[in-house]
N, C-alpha and C positions, 0 to 999 in steps of 0.2 A: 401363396406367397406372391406379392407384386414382382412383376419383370418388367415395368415400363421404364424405358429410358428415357432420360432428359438431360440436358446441358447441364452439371453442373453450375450453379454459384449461390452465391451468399444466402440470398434471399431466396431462391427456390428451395434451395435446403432446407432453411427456417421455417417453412410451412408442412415439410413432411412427417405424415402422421404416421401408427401403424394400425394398419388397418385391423378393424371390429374383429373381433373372435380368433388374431393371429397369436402366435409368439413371438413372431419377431416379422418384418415385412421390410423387400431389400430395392433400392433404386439406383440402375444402370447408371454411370455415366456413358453419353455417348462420344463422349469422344475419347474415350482410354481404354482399350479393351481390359476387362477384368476387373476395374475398377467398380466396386457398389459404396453404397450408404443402406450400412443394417441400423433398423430402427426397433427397438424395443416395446412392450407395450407401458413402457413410466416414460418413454417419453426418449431415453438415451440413443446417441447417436454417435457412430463409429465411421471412418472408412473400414472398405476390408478388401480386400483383392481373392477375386477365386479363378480357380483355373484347375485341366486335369494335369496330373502327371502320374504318369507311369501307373495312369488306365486306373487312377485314384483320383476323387473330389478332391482338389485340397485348396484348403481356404487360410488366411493368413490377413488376422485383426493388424492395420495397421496404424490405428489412434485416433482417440476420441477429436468429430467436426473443429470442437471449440479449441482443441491446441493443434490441428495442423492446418495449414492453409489448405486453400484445396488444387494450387498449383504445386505444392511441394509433396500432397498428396499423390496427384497424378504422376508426377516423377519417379516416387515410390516406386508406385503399379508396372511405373514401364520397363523400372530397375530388376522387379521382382521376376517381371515376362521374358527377359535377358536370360536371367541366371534359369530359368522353366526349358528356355528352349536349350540350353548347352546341357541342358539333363543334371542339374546343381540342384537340390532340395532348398529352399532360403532357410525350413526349421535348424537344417543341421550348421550352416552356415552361420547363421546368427546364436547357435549355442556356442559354436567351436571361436567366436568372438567374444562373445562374452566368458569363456573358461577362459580366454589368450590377458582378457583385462582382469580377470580375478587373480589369474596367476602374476599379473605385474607386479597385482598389490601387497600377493601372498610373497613374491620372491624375498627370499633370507627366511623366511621362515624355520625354524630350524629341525632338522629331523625328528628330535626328542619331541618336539611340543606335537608332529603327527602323530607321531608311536605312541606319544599317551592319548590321544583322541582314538588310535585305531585299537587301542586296549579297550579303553569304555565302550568303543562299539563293539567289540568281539566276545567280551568276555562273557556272557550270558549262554556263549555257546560252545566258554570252555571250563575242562575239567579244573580243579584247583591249581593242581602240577602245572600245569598250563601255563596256568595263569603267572604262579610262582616263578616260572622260569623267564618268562617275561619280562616280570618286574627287574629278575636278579640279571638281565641283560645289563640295564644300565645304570645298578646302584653304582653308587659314589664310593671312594675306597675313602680307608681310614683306619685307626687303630680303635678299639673295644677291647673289654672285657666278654668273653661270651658265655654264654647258658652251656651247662657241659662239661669244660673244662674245667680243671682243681683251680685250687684258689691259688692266685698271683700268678698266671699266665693270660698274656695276652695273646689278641690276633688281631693280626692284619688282615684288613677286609682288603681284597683287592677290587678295585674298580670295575664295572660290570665291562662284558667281554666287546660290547657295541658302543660302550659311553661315549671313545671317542669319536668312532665314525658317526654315530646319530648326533653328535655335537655341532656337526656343521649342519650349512643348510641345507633343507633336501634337494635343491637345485642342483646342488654341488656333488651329492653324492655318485659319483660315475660310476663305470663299468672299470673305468680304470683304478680308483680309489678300490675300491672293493676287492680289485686280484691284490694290491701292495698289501691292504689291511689280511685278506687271507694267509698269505705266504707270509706273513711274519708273525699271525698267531696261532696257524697250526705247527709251529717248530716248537713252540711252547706247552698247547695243550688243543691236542687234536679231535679229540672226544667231543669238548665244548665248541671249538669251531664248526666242529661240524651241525651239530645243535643248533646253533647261532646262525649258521649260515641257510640253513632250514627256515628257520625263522625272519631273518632278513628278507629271504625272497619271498615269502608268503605278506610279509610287510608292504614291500613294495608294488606289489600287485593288486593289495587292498588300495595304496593309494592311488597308484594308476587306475581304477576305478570308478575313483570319487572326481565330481564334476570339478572343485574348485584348487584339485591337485593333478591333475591331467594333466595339464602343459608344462608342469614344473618336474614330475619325474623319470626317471631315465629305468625303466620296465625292464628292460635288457642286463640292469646293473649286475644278479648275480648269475644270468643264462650259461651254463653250460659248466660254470665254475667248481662243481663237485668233483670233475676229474681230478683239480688241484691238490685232493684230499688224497691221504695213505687208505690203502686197501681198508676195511673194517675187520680186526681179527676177534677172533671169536675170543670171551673172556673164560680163563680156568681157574680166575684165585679159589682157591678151599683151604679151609680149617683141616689141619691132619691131625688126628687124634693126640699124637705128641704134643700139638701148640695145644690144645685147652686151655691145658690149669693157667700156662701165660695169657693166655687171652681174658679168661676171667680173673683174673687175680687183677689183672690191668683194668676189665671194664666196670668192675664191682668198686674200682678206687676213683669214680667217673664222680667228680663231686655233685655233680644233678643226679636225684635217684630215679626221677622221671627218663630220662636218657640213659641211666646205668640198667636197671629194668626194662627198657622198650628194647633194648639190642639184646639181650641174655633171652627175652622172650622170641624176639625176631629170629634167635639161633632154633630155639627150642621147640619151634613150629613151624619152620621151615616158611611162613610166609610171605609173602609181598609188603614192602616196605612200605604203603600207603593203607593199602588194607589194613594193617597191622594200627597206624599211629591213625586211625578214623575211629579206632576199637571205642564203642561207648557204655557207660557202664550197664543200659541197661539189655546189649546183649552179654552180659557175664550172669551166667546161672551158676551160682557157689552149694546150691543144693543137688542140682543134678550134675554140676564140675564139668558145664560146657560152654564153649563159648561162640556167636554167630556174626562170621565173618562174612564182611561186604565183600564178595568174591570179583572179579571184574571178567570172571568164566562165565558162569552160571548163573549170577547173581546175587549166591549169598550160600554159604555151607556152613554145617555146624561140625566141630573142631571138639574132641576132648580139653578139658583143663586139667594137668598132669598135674600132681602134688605141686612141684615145684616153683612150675608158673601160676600158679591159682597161689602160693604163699607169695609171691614178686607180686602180683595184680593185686590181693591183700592189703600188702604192705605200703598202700601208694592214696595220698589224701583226695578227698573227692572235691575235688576243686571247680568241676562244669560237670556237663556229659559226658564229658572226653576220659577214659582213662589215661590216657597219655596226654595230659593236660598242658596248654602253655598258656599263662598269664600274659605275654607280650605278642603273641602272631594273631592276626585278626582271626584264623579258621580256630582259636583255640583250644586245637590239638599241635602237639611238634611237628615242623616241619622239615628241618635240617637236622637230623640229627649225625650227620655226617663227619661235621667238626668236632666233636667229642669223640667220637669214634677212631676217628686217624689218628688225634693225640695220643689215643692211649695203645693203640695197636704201637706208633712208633715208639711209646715209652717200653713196650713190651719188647721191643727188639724183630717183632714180626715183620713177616713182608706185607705190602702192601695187599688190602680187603676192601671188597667194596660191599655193601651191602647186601649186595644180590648176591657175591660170595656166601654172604653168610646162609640165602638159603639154598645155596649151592649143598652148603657144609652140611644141612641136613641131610638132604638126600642122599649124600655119600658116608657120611658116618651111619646112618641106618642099614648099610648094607653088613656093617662090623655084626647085627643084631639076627642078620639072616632072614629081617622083615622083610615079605612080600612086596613088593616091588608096587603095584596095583596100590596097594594100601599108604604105604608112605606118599604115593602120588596124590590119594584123595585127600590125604591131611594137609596137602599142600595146596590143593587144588589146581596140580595140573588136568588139562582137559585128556577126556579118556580118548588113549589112540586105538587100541583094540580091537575088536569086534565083541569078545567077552565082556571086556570092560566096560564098553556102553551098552551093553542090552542083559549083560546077565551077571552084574557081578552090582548089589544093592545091598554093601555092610552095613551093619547096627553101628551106631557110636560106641557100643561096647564094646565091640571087636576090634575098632579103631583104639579105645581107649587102653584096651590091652598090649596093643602094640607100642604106642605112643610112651605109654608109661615105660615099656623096656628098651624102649630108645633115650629117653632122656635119661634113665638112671645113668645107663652105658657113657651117654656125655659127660653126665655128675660126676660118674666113679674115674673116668680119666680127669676130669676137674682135682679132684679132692675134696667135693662138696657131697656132704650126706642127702640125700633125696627123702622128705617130710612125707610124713603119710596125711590125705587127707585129713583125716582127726586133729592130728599134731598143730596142721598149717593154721586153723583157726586160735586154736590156745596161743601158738604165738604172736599173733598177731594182735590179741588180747594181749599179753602181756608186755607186748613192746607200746 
């Protein structure tokens, strides 16, 4: 690489070659310290300013011969050697200027329009639910009809719990907005706040992140803010053998049989509410009367199908892969089935049940059956605490199927619903 320096100007410039067999070959000016001209071997021609710092080469293109002068060039280099000696990087300097003018252009931009960019960037690396909860941050409220629900009830959709704080612009969104918007919607519904507030802050830190939303957001907005939240109490609702027959009598009037069947099955297996509506049909084996569930323990465990639920999974048209099928949610299996569920639990006169009650209900109604405790755990797919239970305790599905079935009759027979014997559940289902 040449190192000979020369005076800068016009025409000496104009003759510099790079030299035979180089990649690139650089010429001092001598009157600017740091100042070169990088030549190419097609001929192009740059200043560039180099110089050490911080016990680093560091070089710094600063614009092609033919658009800068070579006086406004030198002034450059001298600018550059300024900010080298007061120990100032010029890369970081000239990013955090140009993030200062995008954020000009970005300001008003509105929170929503990030939050849907930081969803398309995120979501490949989230689960469904995820995702789901995301979007239902900032639906729009309004009145529908909903899947679920008997015929001629509506619902109000309420407005997503963040609509309106991501409605403004994310400039705007402070530390201060954020404590007034918390304290006025955890008086309401503290569960989702909290959810929400989770999510906001992981929000916000994705965009404090990104080069072209730096200087416009305020990282701090939800720091320390979870104090503001009520303790988290542990949930107890369960089904008591007494409510059954109310409980089905009400969820069996559920006018979707997809949702009236996904919750009767969810009771009856004690499962995880996603696990459960992921169910596809082609883990239903109707000849060996099992079914293999996406476990989010293990991976994946296989489950008896009890008369009853194997005649409800029967009963239900094959509309995709999904046995829990929805025509309208893109994952086309149910997602919400929640809404159908309150309605009829409050038509039934019950106290409030959340889903995961329900497989609460299992495990505590199977204790009426005097079933081993271990076992109703595997049907559930809780993870083995034990010592036995992980290293020495590996049931058949027969043995599971044997219990299972004396649990769900016990359900049935407080229901007032007759329990099908396999044989039966086929015929009927042929003849419905």
């Amino acid at each position: 690489m040449a190192t000979k320096k020369i005076g800068f100007t016009a025409p000496k410039i104009s003759v510099l070659r790079c030299e035979s067999g180089k990649s690139q070959s650089i010429y001092w000016d001598n009157k600017t310290p740091g100042l070169g001209v990088r030549i190419t071997p097609s001929g192009n021609k740059a200043f560039i300013f180099q110089t050490w710092f911080n016990d680093t080469n560091l070089r710094i293109t600063i614009g092609d011969v033919e658009s800068w002068a070579i006086d406004k060039a030198q002034a450059e280099a001298r600018r550059l050697k300024v900010l080298i000696d007061q120990g100032i990087d010029p890369r970081e300097q000239k990013a955090e200027l140009k993030a200062k003018a995008l954020a000009r252009q970005l300001r008003g931009i509105s929170g929503l329009e990030v939050w849907k960019e930081y969803i398309a960037d995120r979501k490949p690396q989230w689960s469904e639910r995820h995702l789901f909860d995301h979007n239902d941050m900032v639906k729009v409220g309004g009145s529908k009809v909903k899947r679920g629900l008997r015929k001629g009830m509506a619902k109000t959709k309420q407005p997503g719990i963040l609509l309106d704080l991501l409605s403004q612009p994310i400039n705007e969104i402070t530390r201060e907005k954020v404590t007034l918007w918390l304290k006025r919607e955890v008086q309401k519904r503290p569960t989702r706040t909290r959810l929400a507030l989770a999510l906001l802050r992981a929000f916000m830190n994705w965009a404090g992140d990104q080069t072209k939303y730096r200087a416009l957001v305020d990282v701090t907005a939800c720091n320390r803010l979870a104090r503001e939240l009520p303790s988290k109490q542990a949930k107890d609702d369960c089904l008591q053998k007494e409510q059954l027959k109310l409980w089905f009598d009400s969820v069996k009037q559920i006018n979707n049989p997809v949702i009236s069947h996904y919750l009767q099955i969810l009771l009856l297996t004690g499962a995880r509410r996603n696990e459960l509506a992921t169910l596809q049909w082609a883990d239903v084996d109707t000849q060996w009367h099992t079914a293999l569930i996406r476990d989010k323990v293990e991976g994946n465990r296989k489950i008896p199908l009890t008369p009853y639920v194997e005649y409800l999974i029967n009963s239900l048209p094959r509309t995709n892969q999904f046995v829990f099928a929805s025509p309208t949610a893109k994952s086309k299996h149910i997602t919400e089935p929640r809404i159908g569920h309150k309605q009829a639990i409050e038509s039934a006169g019950l106290p409030p049940l959340t889903l995961q009650g329900l497989r609460r209900s299992f495990g505590t109604l199977a204790e009426w059956t005097e079933c081993p405790v271990g076992i109703s755990a595997q049907i559930m797919g809780h993870k083995p605490s034990a010592l036995a239970e992980k290293h020495y305790r590996k049931r058949e599905i027969s043995l599971l199927r044997q219990w299972h079935t004396i649990i769900e009759k016990f359900i049935l027979d407080e229901a007032g619903i007759p329990q099908p014997k396999h044989g039966e559940n086929r015929l009927r289902v042929i003849r419905n």
